[in-house]
C-alpha positions in Angstrom: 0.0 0.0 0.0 1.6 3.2 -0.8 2.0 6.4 1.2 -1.2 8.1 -0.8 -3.2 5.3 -0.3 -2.4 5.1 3.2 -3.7 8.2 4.1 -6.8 7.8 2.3 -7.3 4.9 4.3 -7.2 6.5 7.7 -8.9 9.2 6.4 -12.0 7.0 5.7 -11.5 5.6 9.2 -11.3 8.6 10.4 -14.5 10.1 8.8 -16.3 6.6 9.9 -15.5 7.0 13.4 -16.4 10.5 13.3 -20.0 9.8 12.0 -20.4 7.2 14.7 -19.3 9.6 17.3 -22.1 12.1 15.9 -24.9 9.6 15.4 -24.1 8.6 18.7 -24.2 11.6 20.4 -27.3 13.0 18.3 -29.4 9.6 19.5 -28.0 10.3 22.9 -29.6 13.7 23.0 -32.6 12.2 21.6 -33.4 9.8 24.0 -32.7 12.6 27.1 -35.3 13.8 28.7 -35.4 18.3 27.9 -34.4 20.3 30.9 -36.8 22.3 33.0 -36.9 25.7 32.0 -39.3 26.8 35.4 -38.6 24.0 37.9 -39.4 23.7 41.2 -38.0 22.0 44.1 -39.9 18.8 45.2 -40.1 20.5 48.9 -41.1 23.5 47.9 -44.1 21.7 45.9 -45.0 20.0 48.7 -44.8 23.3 50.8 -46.9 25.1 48.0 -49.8 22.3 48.4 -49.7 22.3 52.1 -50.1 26.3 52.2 -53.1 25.5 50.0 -51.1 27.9 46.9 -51.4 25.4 44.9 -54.7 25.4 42.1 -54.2 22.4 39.7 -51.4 20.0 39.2 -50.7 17.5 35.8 -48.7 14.7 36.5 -47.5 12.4 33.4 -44.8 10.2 33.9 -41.9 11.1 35.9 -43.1 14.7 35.3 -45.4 17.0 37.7 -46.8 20.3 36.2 -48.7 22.6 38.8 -50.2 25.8 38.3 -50.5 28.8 41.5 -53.3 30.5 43.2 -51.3 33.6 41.9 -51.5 31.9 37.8 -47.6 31.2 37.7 -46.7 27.5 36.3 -43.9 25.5 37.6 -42.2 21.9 36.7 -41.1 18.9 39.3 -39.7 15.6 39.3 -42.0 13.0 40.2 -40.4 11.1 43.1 -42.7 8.4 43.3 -44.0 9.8 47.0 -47.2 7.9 47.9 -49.2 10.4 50.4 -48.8 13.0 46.9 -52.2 12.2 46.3 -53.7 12.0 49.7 -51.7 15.7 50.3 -53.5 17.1 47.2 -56.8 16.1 47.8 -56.5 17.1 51.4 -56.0 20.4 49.5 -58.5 20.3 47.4 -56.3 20.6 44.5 -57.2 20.0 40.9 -55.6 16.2 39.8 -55.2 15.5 36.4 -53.6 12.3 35.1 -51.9 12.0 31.7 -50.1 8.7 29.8 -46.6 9.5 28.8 -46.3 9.4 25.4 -43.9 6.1 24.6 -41.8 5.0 21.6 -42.3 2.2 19.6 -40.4 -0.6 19.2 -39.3 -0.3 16.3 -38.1 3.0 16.8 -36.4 1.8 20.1 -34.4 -0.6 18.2 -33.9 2.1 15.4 -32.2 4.4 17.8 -30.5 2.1 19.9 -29.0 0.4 16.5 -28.5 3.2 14.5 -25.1 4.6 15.1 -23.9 0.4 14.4 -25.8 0.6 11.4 -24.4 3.2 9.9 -21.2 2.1 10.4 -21.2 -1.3 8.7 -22.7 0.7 5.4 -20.1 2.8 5.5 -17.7 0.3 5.7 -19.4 -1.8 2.8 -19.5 1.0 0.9 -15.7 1.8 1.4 -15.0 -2.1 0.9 -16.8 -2.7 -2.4 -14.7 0.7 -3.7 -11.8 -0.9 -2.9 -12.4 -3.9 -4.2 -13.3 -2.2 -7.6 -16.6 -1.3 -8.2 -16.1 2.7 -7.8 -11.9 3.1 -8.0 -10.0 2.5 -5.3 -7.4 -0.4 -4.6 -9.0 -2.7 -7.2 -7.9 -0.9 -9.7 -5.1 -1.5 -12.1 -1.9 0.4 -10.7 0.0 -0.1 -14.2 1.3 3.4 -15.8 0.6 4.1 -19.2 3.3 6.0 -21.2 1.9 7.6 -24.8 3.8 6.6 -27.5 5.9 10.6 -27.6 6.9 10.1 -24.0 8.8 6.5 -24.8 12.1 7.6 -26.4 14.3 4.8 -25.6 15.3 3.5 -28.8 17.4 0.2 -29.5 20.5 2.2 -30.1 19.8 3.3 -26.1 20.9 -0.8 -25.4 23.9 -2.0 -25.7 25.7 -5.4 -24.6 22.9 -7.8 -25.0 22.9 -7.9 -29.1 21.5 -11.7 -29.2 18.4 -10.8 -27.0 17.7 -7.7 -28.8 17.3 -9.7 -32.3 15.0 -12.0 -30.6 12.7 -9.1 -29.8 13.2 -7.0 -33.1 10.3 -8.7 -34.9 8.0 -8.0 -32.2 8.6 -4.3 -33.1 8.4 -5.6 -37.1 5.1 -7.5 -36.7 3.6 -4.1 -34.7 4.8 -2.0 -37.3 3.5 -4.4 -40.3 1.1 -6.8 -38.7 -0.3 -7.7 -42.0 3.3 -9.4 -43.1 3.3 -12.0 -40.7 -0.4 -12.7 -40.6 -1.0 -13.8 -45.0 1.4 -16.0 -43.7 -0.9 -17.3 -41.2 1.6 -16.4 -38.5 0.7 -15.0 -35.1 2.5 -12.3 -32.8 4.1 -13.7 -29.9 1.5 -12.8 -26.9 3.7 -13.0 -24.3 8.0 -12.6 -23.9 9.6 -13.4 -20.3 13.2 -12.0 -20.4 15.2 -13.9 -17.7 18.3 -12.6 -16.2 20.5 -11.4 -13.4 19.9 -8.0 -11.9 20.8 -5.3 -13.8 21.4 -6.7 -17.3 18.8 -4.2 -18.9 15.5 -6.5 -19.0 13.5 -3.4 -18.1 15.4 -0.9 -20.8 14.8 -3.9 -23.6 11.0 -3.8 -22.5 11.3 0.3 -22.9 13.1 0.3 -26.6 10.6 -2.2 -28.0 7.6 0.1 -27.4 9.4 3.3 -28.5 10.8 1.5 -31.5 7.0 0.2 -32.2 5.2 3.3 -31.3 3.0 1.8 -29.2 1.6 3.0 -25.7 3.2 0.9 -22.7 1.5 0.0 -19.8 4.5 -0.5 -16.7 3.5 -2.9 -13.6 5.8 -4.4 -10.9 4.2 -7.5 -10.1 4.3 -6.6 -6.4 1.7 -3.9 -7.3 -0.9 -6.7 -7.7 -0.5 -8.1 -4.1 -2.8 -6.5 -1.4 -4.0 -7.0 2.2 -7.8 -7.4 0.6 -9.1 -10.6 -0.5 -10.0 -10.1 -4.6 -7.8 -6.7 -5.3 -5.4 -8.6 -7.2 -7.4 -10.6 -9.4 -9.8 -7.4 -9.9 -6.5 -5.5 -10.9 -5.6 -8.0 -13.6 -8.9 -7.6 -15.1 -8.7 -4.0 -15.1 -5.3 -4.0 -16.3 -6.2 -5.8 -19.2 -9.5 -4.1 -19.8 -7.6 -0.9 -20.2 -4.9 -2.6 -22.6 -7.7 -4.0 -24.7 -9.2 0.0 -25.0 -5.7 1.2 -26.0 -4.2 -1.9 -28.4 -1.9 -2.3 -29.9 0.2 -1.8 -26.3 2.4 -3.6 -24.5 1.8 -4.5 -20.9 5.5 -4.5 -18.8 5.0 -6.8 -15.5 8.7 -5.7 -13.7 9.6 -9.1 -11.1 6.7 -11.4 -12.3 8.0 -13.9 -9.5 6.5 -11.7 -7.0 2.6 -13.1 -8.1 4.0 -15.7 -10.8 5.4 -18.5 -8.4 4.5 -22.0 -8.2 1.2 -22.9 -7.0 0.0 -25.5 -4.3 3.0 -28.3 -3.5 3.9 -29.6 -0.4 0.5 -28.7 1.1 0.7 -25.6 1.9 -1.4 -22.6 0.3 -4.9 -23.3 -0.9 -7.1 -22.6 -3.8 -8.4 -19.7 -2.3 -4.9 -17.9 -1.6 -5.0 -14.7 -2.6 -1.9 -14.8 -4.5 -3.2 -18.0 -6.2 -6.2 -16.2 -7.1 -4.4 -13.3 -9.2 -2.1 -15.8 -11.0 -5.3 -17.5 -11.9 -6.5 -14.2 -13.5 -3.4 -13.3 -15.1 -3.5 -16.7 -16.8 -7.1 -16.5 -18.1 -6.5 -13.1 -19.5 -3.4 -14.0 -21.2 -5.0 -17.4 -23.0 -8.9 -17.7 -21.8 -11.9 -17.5 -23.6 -11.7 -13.6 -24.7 -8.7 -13.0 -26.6 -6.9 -9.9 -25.8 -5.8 -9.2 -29.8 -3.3 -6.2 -30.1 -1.7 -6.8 -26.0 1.4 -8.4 -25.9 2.3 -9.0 -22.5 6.6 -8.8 -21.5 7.6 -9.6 -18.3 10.8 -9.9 -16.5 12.2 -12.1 -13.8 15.4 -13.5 -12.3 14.0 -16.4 -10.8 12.4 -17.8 -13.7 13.1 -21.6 -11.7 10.3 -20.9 -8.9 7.2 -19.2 -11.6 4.2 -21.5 -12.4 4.6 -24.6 -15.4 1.2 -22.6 -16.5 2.7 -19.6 -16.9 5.7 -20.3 -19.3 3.6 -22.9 -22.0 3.3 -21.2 -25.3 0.0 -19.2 -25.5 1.0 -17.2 -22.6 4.5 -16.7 -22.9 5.7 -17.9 -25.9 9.2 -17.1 -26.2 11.6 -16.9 -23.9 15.2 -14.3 -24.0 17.6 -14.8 -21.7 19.4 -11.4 -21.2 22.9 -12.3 -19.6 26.2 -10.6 -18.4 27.5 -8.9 -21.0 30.7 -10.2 -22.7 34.0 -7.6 -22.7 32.8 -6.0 -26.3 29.4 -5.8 -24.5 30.9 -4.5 -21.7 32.3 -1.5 -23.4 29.3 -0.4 -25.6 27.5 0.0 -22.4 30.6 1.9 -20.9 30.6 4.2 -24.1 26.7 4.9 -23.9 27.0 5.7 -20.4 30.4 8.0 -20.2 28.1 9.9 -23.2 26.4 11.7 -20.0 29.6 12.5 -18.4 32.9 14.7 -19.5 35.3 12.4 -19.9 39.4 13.5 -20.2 41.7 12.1 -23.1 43.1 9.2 -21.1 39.7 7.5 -20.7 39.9 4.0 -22.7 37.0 2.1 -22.3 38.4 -1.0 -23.4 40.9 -1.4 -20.7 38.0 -0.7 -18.2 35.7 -3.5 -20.3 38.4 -6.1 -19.9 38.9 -5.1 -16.5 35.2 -5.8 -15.1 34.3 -9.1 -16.1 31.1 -10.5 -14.4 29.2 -6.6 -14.2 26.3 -6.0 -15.4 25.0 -3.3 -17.2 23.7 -1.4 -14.4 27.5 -2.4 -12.3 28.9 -0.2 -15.3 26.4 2.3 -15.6 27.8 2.4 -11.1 31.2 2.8 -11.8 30.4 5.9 -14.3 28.6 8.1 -11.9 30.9 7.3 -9.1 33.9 8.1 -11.1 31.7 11.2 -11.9 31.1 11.9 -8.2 34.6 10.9 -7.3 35.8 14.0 -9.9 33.5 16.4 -8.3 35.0 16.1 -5.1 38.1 16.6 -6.3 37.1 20.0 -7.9 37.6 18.0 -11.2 36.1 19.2 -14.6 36.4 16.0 -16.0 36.4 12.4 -15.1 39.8 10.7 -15.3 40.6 7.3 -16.0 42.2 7.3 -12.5 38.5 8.2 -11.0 36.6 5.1 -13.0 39.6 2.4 -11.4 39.0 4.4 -8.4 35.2 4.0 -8.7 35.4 0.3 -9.8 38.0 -0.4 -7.2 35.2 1.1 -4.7 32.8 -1.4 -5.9 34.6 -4.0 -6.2 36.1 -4.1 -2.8 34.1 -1.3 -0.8 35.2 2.0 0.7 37.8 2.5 2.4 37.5 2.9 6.0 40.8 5.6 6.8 38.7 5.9 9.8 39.6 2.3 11.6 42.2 2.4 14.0 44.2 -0.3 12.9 48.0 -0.9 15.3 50.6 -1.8 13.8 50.9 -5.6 14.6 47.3 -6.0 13.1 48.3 -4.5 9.8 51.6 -6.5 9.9 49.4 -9.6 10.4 47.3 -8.8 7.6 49.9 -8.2 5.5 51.5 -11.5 5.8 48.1 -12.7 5.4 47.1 -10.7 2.0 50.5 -12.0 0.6 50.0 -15.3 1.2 46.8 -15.3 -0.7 48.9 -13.4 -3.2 51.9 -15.2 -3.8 49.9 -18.9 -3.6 46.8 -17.6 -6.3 49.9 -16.2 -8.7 52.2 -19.7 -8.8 49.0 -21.7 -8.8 47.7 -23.0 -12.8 45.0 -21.6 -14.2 44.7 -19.6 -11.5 42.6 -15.6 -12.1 45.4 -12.9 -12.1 45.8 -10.7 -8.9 44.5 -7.3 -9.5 45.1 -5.1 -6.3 46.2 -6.4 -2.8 44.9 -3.8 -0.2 45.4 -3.7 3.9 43.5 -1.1 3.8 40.6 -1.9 5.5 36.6 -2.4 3.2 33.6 -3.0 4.3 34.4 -5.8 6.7 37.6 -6.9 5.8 40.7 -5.8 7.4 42.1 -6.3 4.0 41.5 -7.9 0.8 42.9 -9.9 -2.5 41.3 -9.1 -5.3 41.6 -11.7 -8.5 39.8 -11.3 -12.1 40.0 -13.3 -14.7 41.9 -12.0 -17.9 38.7 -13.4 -19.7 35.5 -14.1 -19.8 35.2 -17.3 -18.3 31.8 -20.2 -18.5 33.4 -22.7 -17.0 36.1 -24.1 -14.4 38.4 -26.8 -14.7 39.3 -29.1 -11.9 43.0 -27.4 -11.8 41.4 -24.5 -11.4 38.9 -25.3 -8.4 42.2 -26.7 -6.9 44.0 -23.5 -7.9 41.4 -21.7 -5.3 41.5 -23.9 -3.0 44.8 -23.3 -2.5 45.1 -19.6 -2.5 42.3 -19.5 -0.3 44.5 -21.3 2.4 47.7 -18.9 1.8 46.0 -16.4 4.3 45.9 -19.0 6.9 49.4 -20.8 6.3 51.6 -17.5 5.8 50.1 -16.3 9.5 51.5 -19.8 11.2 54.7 -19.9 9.0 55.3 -16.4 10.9 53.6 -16.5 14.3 53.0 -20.0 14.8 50.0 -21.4 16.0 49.8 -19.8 19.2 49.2 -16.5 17.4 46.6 -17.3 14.4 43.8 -15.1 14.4 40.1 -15.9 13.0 41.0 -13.9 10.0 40.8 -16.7 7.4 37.2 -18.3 8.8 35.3 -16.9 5.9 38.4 -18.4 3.5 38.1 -21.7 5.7 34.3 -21.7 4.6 34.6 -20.9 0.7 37.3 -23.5 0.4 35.3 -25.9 2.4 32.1 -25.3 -0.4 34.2 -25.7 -2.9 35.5 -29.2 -2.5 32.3 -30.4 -1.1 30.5 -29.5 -4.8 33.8 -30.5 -6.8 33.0 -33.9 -4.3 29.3 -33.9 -4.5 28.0 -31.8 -7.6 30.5 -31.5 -10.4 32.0 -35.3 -10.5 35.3 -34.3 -9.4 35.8 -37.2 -7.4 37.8 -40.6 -8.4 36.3 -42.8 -5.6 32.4 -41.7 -5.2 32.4 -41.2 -9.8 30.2 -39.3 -11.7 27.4 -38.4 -9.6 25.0 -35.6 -7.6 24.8 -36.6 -4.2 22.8 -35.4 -1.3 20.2 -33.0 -3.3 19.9 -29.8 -1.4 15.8 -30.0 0.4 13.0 -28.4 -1.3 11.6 -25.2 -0.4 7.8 -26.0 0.0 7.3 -21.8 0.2 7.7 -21.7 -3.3 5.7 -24.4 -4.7 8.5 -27.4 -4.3 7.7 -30.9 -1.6 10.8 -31.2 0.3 13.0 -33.5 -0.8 14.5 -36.1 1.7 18.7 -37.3 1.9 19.1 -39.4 -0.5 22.9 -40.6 0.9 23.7 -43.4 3.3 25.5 -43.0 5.6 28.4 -45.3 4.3 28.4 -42.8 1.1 28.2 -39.7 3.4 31.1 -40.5 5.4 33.1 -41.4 2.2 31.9 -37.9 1.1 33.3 -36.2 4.6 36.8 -38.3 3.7 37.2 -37.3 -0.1 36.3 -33.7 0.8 39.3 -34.0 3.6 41.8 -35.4 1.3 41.0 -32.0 -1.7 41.5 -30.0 1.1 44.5 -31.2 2.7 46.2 -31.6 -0.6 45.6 -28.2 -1.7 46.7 -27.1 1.7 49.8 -28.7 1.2 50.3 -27.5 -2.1 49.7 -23.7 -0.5 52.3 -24.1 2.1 54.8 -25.8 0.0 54.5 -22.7 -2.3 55.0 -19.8 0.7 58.3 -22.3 1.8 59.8 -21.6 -1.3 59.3 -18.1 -1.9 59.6 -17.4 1.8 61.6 -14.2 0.8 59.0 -12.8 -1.7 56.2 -13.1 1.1 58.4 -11.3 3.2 59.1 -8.6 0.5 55.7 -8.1 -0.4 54.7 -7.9 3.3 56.8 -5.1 3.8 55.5 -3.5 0.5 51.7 -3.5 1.6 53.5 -1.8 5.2 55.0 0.8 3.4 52.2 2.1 0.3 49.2 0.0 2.2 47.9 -1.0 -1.1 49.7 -2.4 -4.3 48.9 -3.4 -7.8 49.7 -5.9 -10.8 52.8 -4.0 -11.7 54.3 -3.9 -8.2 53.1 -7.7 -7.3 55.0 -8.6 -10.7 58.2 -6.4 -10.1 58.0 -8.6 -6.3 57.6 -12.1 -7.7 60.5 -11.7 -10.2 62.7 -10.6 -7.2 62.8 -6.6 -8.3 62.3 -3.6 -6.4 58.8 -2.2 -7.0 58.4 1.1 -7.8 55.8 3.4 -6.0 52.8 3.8 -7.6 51.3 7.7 -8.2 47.7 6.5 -6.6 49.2 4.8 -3.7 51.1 7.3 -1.5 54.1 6.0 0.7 53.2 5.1 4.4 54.7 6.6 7.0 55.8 3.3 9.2 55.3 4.3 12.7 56.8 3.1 16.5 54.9 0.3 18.3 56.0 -0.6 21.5 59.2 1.1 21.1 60.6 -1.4 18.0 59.8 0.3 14.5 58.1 -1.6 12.1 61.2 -1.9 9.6 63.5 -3.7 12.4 60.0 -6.2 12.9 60.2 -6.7 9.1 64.0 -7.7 9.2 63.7 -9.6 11.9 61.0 -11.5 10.7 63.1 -12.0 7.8 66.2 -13.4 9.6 63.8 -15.7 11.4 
């Protein structure tokens, strides 16, 4: 429910309590006697008949009307007294006797029900305009753009080239339906683009309307969902019924998953779910009984694995574009449309940046450009540098720098041993991903960090290559013993202890990397009933899950021999590149090369020397020489 609609919402509770409050307090007054506007004490009435002043007296109810000797008129309460009538006659006083007037029943009930009344029609009323039949929440919350306001074209998207020619004819057959249809062939009524976050589903979406011409109709599929039962499946329908008015259109559904998942399994939902209810609508409008001619339906998703079988057969979605990472020419068409929006210096080349980001998405580039931009503008900049994108994708890549930890000097000597283990075992190990920046500087929640890429984009992995990790995963670990022994390891390398530990169990379990258990998937991960799935039980004995347990051991110990055999014989370059990460806290691919081949490295113009401080009284440099020696 958004913030608008929330207000309108307590404003209609508000106005409902409101009129209860009035009815109630109108009915109230009602059924309350008038006051007395000449009233007389009880006392003095009696005093009045006594002194024989009183003429004539009325009494009706709980009221007693008397009239003077002198002609004045007066009002009292009728206590109930028993002698009254004996002390009036005595008096010879005038008696007259009069029924109260009395309500009926039904008009008893009316009152006393009334104020309850009114608020359950209120409340229908409100409920049934919720629900649709007057505006409200059961109406279609999709935005419709006019055909001048769409002006992303197909030159606006770049690195996905294969899923843009799958969707070009869709523009061709609502340019020139008539083409395709002497043919007897029919327009696609429905395109899910799958893909990771960020690869430009939405933006395809937006160029095939504005290349068509068409209006566009925009809807996150979390817009259907509401607390009422019925709003979703009556938004659908109106949805729909407004595409149908305005065809040909295309109808955008943003994250389908949200009210596209797997119905019933495992017991758990029912028919009536409301969720279940507006997939059920969504399916009969998109292949039912009425045809919805001229309404293509596109919808995106990255979990295309948990959306109903229903859903994906041809008649509802026909087709089906995967929209991936982009490649490294991908990569730097996007780069080029995005650094269009920004003034960019001489030195920028995309290419370099392109090959340097593999794995980012379109909207991880699109990132790196306006923090580079931002990174400019601090720095009084009037244009952006190739220095600020590395900056900006260094940022991303490995967080922000916190200058603001308090870091002593043992911790960062410790982590620098421990960085250059990872270093020195990922660079000597085969087919190994390239080191790209080794940092103690601490980001995010590392104290420091290793960065590898690939020099290419990569599918697949090779068992050398799992190995390959495994191993520098353990340098951390084994270049912190190899210098303070056992007694000193810290908890630094738990989260590398965990990723090397996943990896042999699915080289073991998932991928066949195994000798002794062969070519098989062992113990499938359990079902997730929540999205439609029965759980799924073990299906390992316990003879084969202990001979799991043993061949994950042996990947793991052999790869953690191979680490520590590699820091014992370049013992010196650890120690070398320790004491580089002490002095410029941060060094690249040059300087890690210029160390592995025994050379000096040279600073680096980004990197700023460190000024090595005292701890404890011994400076730093005589630690590092020391540690050498030892």
């Amino acid at each position: 429910m958004g913030r608008d609609e929330m207000q309108k919402y307590f404003l209609h509770i508000f106005i409902i309590l409101g009129l209860s409050f009035a009815s109630f307090f109108v009915f109230e007054r009602l059924n309350t006697e008038p006051p007395i506007d000449n009233s007389l004490a009880y006392s003095d009435f009696i005093d009045r008949v006594k002194n024989k002043q009183v003429d004539k007296v009325e009494i009706m109810g709980q009221s007693i009307k008397l009239r003077t000797s002198d002609g004045e008129t007066y009002e009292t309460f009728n206590p109930g007294d028993g002698h009254l009538i004996d002390d009036l006659l005595a008096a010879d006083v005038q008696i007259r006797t009069k029924i109260p007037q009395k309500q009926s029943m039904f008009m008893q009930i009316f009152i006393a029900w009334f104020p309850m009344l009114l608020m359950i029609t209120v409340w229908i009323i409100y409920m049934r305009r919720n629900q649709g039949m007057g505006g409200g929440f059961g109406k279609s919350k999709a935005r419709m753009l006019e055909e001048d306001k769409l002006t992303v074209k197909f030159t606006d998207v770049a690195g996905c080239e294969e899923a843009k020619e799958d969707v070009e004819e869709l523009v061709d057959f609502l340019k020139a339906p008539q083409k395709f249809q002497q043919l007897g062939g029919q327009i696609p009524r429905g395109i899910l683009m799958v893909g990771p976050p960020g690869t430009g589903k939405t933006l395809i979406a937006k160029a095939i309307a504005g290349e068509a011409g068409v209006k566009f109709f925009s809807i996150s599929g979390s817009d259907f969902v509401e607390m009422y039962v019925g709003v979703g499946a009556s938004r659908v329908r109106d949805m729909f019924a407004q595409a149908k008015e305005h065809s040909p259109c295309i109808i955008f559904i943003d994250e389908i998953d949200a009210v596209g998942r797997q119905r019933g399994g495992a017991g758990m939902g029912g028919g009536n779910d409301e969720r279940e209810q507006t997939l059920n609508q969504l399916l009969v409008e998109m292949d039912g009984f009425n045809g919805n001619e001229g309404v293509i339906v596109i919808a995106a998703t990255n979990r295309a694995d948990v959306l109903d079988k229903a859903l994906l057969r041809p008649g509802r979605f026909d087709r089906q574009v995967n929209v991936g990472l982009p490649d490294v020419r991908g990569r730097e068409q996007i780069l080029n449309v995005h650094i269009k929006k920004v003034p960019a210096a001489d030195d920028v080349v995309l290419y370099d940046l392109a090959r340097g980001t593999p794995g980012f998405s379109g909207a991880d580039l699109a990132n790196i450009v306006n923090e580079a931009a931002l990174l400019a503008a601090r720095s009084d900049k009037k244009e952006v540098s190739m220095s600020d994108l590395e900056k900006a994708k260094d940022k991303i890549l490995m967080g922000a720098e916190k200058r603001t930890m308090v870091m002593t000097e043992e911790d960062k000597f410790l982590t620098a041993y421990h960085e250059a283990g990872h270093c020195i075992v990922g660079e000597l190990s085969p087919e190994h991903d390239s080191v790209y920046k080794v940092s103690i500087m601490p980001r995010g929640r590392a104290l420091g960090i290793t960065m590898f890429l690939p020099d290419q984009d990569q599918y697949s992995a090779s068992k050398r290559k799992l190995e390959s990790q495994i191993a520098s995963l353990f340098g951390g670990r084994i270049a912190e013993l190899m210098i303070y022994g056992g007694d000193r390891v810290t908890t630094g390398a738990s989260n590398d202890i965990e990723r090397a530990t996943e990896l042999a169990r699915n080289m073991v379990t998932r991928w066949g990397f195994s000798e002794k258990l062969g070519t098989m998937v062992y113990g499938e991960e359990g079902g997730q009933p929540f999205m439609g799935y029965a759980a799924k039980g073990s299906k390992v004995s316990e003879l084969v899950a202990q001979q799991i347990d043993e061949e994950i051991r042996s990947v793991i110990d052999a790869n953690y021999q191979r680490a520590e055999t590699i820091l014992q014989d370049n013992i010196s370059v650890l120690h070398n590149m320790a004491k580089a990460l002490m002095k410029w806290e941060t060094i690249d691919k040059t300087q890690i090369d210029a160390i592995m081949a025994g050379k000096e490295p040279l600073p680096h113009p980004e990197f700023p020397s460190h000024e090595l401080t005292k701890a404890n009284g011994a400076d730093i440099e005589s630690k590092l020489d020391a540690a050498v020696l030892a």
